[in-house]
N, C-alpha and C positions, 0 to 999 in steps of 0.2 A: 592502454587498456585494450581488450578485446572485446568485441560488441558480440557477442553471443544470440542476442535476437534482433535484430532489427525486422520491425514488424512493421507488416503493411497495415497498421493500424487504422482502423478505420479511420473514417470521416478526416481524421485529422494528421491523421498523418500525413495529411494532405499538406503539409506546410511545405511541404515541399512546393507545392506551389512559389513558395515566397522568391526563388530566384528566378531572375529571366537568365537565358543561356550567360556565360560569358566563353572566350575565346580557350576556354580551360576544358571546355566539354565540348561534346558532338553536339551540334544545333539541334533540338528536339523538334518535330513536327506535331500541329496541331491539328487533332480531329475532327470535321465539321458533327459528324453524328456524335462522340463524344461529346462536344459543346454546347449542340443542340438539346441533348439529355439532360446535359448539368442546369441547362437554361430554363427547362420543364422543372427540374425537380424544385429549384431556388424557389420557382411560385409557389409549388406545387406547398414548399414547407411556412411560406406565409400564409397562402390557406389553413394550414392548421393555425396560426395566432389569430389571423382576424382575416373571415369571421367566425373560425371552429372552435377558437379555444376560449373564444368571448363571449359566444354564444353557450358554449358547455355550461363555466361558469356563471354567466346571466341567469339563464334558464334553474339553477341550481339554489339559488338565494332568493328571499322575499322581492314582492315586484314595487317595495319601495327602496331597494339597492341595487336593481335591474342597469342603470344607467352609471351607476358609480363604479360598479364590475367593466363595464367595456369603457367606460372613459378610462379604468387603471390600464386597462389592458392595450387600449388601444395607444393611450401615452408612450406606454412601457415603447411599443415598435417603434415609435418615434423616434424618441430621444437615443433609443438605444443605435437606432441606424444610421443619424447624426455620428455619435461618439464613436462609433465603430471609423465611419471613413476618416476622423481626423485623430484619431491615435490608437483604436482599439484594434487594429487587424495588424496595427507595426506592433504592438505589445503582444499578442498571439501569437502571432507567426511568423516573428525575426527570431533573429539568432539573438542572442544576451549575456544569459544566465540561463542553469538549468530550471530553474525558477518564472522567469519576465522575459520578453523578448527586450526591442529597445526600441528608439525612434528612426530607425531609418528609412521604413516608409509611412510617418506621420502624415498626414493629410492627403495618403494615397501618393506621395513622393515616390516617381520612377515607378509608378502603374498605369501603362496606358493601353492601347486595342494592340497591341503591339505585344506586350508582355505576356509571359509565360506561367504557366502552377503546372506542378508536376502530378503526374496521377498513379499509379502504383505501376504501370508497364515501365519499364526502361525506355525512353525518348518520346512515349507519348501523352502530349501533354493536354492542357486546356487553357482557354483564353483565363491570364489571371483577374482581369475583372468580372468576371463568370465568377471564378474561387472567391474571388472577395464577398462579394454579391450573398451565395451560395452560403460561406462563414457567416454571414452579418444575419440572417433570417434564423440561425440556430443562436446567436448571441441574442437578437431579441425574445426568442419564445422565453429561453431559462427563466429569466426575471419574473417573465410576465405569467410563467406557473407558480410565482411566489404568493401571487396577490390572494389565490384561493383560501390559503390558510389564517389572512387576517382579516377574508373579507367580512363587510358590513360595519366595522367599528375603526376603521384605522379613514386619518383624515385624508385628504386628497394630497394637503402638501407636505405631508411626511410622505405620502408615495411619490412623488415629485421630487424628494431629495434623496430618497433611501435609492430606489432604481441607479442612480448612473453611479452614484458610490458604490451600489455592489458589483453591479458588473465590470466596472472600471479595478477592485481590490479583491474579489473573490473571480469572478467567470474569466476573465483574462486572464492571470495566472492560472488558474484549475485550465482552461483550453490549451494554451503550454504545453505546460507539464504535463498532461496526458496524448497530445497531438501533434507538438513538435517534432518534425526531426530531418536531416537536411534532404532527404528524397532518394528512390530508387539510380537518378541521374548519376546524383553524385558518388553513390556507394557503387556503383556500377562502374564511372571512369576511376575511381581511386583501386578497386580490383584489377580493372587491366593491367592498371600502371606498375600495381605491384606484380602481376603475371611475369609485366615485360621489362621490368626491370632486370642488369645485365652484371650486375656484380652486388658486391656486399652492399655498397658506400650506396648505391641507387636503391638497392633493396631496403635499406634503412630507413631511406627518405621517402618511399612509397608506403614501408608499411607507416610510418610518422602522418603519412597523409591519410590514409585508410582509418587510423587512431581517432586522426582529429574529425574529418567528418563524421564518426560514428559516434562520436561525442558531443557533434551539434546538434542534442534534442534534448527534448524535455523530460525533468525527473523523473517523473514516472512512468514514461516510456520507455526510459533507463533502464527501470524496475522490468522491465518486460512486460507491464500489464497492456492486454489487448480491450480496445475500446471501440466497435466499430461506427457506432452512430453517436455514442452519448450518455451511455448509462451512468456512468461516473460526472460526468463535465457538466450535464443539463439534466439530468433525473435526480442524481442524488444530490448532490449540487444543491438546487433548486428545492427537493421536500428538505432537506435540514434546516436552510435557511426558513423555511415555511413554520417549521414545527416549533422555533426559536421565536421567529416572532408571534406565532400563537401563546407560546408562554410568556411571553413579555408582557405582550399586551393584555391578556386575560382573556377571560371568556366573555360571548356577549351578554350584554342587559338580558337577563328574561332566560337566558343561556339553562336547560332544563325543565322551566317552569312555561315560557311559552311555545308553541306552534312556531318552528321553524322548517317546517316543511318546503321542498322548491317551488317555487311557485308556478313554472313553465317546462314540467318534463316534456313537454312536445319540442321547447328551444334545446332542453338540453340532448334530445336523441337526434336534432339535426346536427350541433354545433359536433356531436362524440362522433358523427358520422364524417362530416367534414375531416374530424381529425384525421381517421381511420384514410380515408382519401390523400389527406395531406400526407401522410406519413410513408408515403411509399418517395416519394419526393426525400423526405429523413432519411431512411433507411437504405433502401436503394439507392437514392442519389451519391450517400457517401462511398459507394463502390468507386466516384469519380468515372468512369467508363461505362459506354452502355455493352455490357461483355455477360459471359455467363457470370459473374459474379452480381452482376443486377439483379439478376433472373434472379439468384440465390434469395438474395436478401429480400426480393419481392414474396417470393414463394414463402418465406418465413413471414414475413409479417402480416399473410394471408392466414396461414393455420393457427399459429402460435396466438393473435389476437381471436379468432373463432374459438379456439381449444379453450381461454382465459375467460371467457364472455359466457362457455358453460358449464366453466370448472365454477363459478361462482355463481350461477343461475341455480346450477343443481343441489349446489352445497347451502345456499339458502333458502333453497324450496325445502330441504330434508331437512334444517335446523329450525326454521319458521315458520313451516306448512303451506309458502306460498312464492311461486319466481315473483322478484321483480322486477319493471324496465330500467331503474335505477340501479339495481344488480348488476342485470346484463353489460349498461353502457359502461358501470365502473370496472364490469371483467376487462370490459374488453382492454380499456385504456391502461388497465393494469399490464394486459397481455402484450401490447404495442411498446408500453414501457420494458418490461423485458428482455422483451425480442431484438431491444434497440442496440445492447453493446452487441447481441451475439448473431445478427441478421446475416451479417458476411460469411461467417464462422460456422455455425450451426448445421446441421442436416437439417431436411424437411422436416423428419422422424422427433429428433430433439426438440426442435421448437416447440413442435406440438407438447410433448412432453413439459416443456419447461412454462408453458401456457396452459397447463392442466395444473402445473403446482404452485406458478406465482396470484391464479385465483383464488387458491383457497388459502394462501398465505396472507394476500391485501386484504381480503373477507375480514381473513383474525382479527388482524390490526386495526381495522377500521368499524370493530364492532369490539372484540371481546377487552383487546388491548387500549383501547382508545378510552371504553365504557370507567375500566380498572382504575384508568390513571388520570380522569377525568380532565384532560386537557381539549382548549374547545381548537381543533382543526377543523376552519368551519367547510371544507370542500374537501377532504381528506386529501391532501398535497401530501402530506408525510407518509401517511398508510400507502396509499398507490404509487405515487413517485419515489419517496425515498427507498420503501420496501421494497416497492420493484422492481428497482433501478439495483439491489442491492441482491438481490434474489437473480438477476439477469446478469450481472457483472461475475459475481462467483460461476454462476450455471456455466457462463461462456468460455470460462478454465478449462471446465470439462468438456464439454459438447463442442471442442473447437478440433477436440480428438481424432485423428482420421478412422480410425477403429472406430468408435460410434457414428459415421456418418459425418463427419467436420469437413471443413476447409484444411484443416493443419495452418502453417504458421509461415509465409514467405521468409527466407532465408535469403536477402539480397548477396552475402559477399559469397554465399556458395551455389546461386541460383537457382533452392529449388526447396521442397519444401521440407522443414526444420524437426528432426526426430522429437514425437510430442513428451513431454517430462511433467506427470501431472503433480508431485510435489511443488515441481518448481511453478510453475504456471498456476496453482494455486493458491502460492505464495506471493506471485509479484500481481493477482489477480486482490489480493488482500491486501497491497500495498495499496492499490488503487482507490481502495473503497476508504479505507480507514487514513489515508490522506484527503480524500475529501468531504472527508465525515467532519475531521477535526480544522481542516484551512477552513472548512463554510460555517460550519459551526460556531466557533470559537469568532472567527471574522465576522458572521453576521450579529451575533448579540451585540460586537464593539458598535456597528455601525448604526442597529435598533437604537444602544444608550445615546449615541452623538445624535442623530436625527431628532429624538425626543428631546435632548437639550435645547435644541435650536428652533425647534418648531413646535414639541409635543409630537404624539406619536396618536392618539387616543381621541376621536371626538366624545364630545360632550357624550351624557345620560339622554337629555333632551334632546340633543341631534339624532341621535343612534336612536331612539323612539320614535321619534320623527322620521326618518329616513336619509340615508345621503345622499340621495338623486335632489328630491327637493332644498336640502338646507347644503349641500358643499357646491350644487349646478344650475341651482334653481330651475329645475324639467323636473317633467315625470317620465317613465315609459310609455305611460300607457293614461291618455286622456279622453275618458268616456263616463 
C-alpha cells in the first residue's frame, strides 16, 4: 500500500516512542531541553486531574458529594497509573493490530533510562520513560472526566470496577488507533533505503519495507485523521461514555424538583483555573519538543479558551439577562477541549474562531438540548466534552489548512509539508469521530450492564438523600 499521509499526529503519534534504536537505524540523540519540557508538562497534565479536575467537579455537586467526587477521581489516577505500567502503554503503543497493540512491553519490559520515544523531528528523541510517564497522565484524566456525568448517585464500587475495565477495553484501543504509528525514524530510514537502492530486485525490497512500516499504525491514523492532543481519544471518548452512563443509571432523586445548585463555585473557579494551567502541559506538551510548534499550541490554548469563556458569557448574558461565573468557567473548558485536537495545527487566528463557536455550541447542548431530551448529565461531560471534543476534531480538518493560517500536515516519505485536500481530510477527520462515538459508546453501555450485574451500579434512595461522602466514606467535607 501507499501511505499517503503519514502524520505527525499529535500527542500520539508519539508511539513512535515505542522503539529504542536497533542497529537497523541511525542512533537517535536525546534532547536534554526536549526532556526537560516533556518532564514539565507530564506534571503539568496531572495538575489538571488532581487537584483541577477534582476540584472543578467537587466544587460543582452538593457539599454532601463534595468527597465522593475527589475520592472518584482521585482513585481513577490511581488505579489507572498502576494498570498503565503493567500492560496498558504495551497495549497503546506496540505494534499488534491495527486495532490493540500487544504485550511486548508489559510491565514496562525493555523500558529503561536508557531507552528511547521518538518525537516528530527525524533522530530527535526523548527519554522513553518520560513518554510513558507523559502517556499514563492522559490515560488517567479520560476516565476520571467520566465520573462528572454519573456524579452523586453511582456507588463507589461500581466506580472501582467500571474505571480499569474501561480503560483497559475502550481508551487503549481508541489511543491506538488514533496515536499509533511506527515514527518519523523509521519512515525516514526506510526512504533512504528506497532512495539508495541499486537495481529492481533491491528496489522492491525497500519499497516492501517503506510498505510495511507505513502500515505499522493505528486504524484510524490510517484513516488520516489528525488528533493532536486528544479530542477524539480523551474528549470525546470520555463525554459518550458519560452520557451513556447518565442514561443508564437515571436521573437523580429530587432530579428537577430539588436545588441542585453547586455548592462551591469559589472551588470550582480554582479547580477550572488549575485546569486551564494544566493544560498547556496537554497541548503543548504533545508537540513532544520544546520548538516552535510548542509555542503554536500554547498560543492556541491561550485565545481559543479566552475566545470560549466569552463566546458563552456573552451569549448567556443576551439569552438570560445575566453573565455567569459558571458560564464563564464552562466556556472556557469547553474552549480548552476544542482547541485540544487542533492546538498543533491551527493558526492563532482559527483558534480563536473555533473558541468563539464551540461556546455557543456547548451553551446549546447543555441548556437548550439537554432541557429537550431531559437526560440527567449531572456536570455536563457530554455537552462540553463530547460536543467539544466533536466540534474541535472536525474544525481541525479545516483550520489545519496552510491558506487559513494552519500548520499543514507533515509528510515524512516526501519531507515536507503535504498539499491540504479538505474533502479528504474531512473525511478521515469523520472517521475519527464516528469511530469513537460508536467503539465508547456501544463498549461502555456493555461494561455499565456487567458492572451492575456484579456489583449494582446505583446507590440506594436513602443513600443518595443522605449523601455519599457520609454513607459510601463515612467523612464529610466540611465539619462545622
Amino acid at each position: 500500500m501507499t501511505f499517503k499521509r503519514p502524520y505527525s499526529a499529535g500527542l500520539a503519534a508519539l508511539a513512535v516512542g515505542l522503539f529504542a534504536a536497533t542497529a537497523a537505524y541511525a542512533e537517535p540523540t536525546v534532547n536534554k531541553g526536549d526532556n526537560a519540557w516533556m518532564l514539565t508538562s507530564t506534571v503539568l497534565v496531572l495538575l489538571m486531574t488532581i487537584p483541577g479536575l477534582a476540584l472543578f467537579y467537587g466544587g460543582l455537586v452538593r457539599s454532601k458529594n463534595m468527597l465522593s467526587v475527589l475520592m472518584q477521581v482521585f482513585y481513577t489516577v490511581c488505579i489507572v497509573t498502576i494498570i498503565w505500567a503493567l500492560y496498558g502503554y504495551s497495549l497503546a503503543f506496540t505494534g499488534g493490530s491495527d486495532f490493540i497493540g500487544g504485550f511486548s512491553k508489559a510491565f514496562l519490559m525493555g523500558v529503561t533510562a536508557d531507552s528511547k520515544a521518538a518525537t516528530f523531528s527525524v533522530d530527535a528523541n526523548i527519554s522513553e520513560l518520560v513518554y510513558v510517564c507523559f502517556q499514563m497522565t492522559f490515560a488517567a484524566i479520560t476516565p476520571a472526566l467520566i465520573v462528572g456525568a454519573f456524579a452523586e448517585r453511582m456507588k463507589f464500587a461500581a466506580v472501582a470496577l467500571f474505571i480499569p475495565l474501561w480503560v483497559t477495553l475502550i481508551y487503549f484501543p481508541i489511543a491506538h488507533m488514533v496515536w499509533y504509528w511506527a515514527g518519523p525514524d523509521a519512515i525516514s530510514d526506510a526512504v533512504k533505503a528506497l532512495a539508495a537502492a541499486g537495481d529492481a530486485a533491491a528496489k522492491t525490497a525497500a519499497q516492501a519495507k517503506l510498505d510495511e512500516v507505513n502500515a505499522d499504525a493505528g486504524w484510524i491514523f490510517k484513516k488520516g485523521a489528525i488528533d493532536f492532543a486528544g479530542g477524539t481519544v480523551v474528549h470525546i471518548n470520555s463525554g459518550i461514555a458519560g452520557l451513556v452512563g447518565a442514561l443508564l443509571l437515571g436521573k437523580r432523586t429530587g432530579y428537577g424538583k430539588d436545588l441542585m445548585a453547586p455548592h462551591s463555585l469559589t472551588m470550582s473557579m480554582i479547580g477550572a483555573s488549575l485546569l486551564w494551567v494544566g493544560w498547556f502541559g496537554f497541548n503543548a506538551g504533545s508537540n513532544l519538543e520544546a520548538t516552535g510548534g510548542a509555542a503554536l499550541a500554547m498560543t492556541n490554548s491561550f485565545v481559543a479558551t479566552a475566545a470560549a469563556a466569552l463566546s458563552w458569557m456573552f451569549a448567556e448574558w443576551i439569552i438570560k439577562g445575566h453573565p455567569s461565573v459558571l458560564g464563564a468557567l464552562s466556556g472556557a473548558v469547553a474552549g480548552l477541549v476544542a482547541v485540544t485536537p487542533a492546538a498543533g495545527y491551527a493558526g492563532p487566528m482559527g483558534a480563536i474562531v473555533l473558541g468563539l463557536l464551540v461556546g455557543v455550541v456547548c451553551l446549546f447542548f447543555c441548556t437548550v438540548v439537554k432541557n429537550a431530551l431531559g437526560y440527567d448529565d449531572a456536570l455536563d461531560v457530554f455537552g462540553v466534552h463530547c460536543i467539544g471534543g466533536i466540534v474541535g476534531a472536525l474544525g481541525t480538518g479545516i483550520l489545519v489548512n496552510p491558506a487559513l493560517g494552519g500548520a499543514g500536515i507533515m509528510d515524512y516519505t516526501i519531507g515536507k509539508i503535504a498539499d491540504y485536500d479538505f474533502i479528504g481530510q474531512m473525511t478521515s477527520q469523520t472517521w475519527g469521530v464516528c469511530t469513537t462515538l460508536v467503539w465508547s459508546g456501544v463498549g461502555s453501555a456493555i461494561l455499565y450492564k456487567v458492572v451492575d450485574v456484579i456489583v449494582g451500579l446505583r446507590a440506594s434512595v436513602e443513600v443518595e438523600r443522605e449523601g455519599l461522602d457520609i454513607t459510601e466514606h463515612t467523612e464529610r467535607a466540611y465539619n462545622m
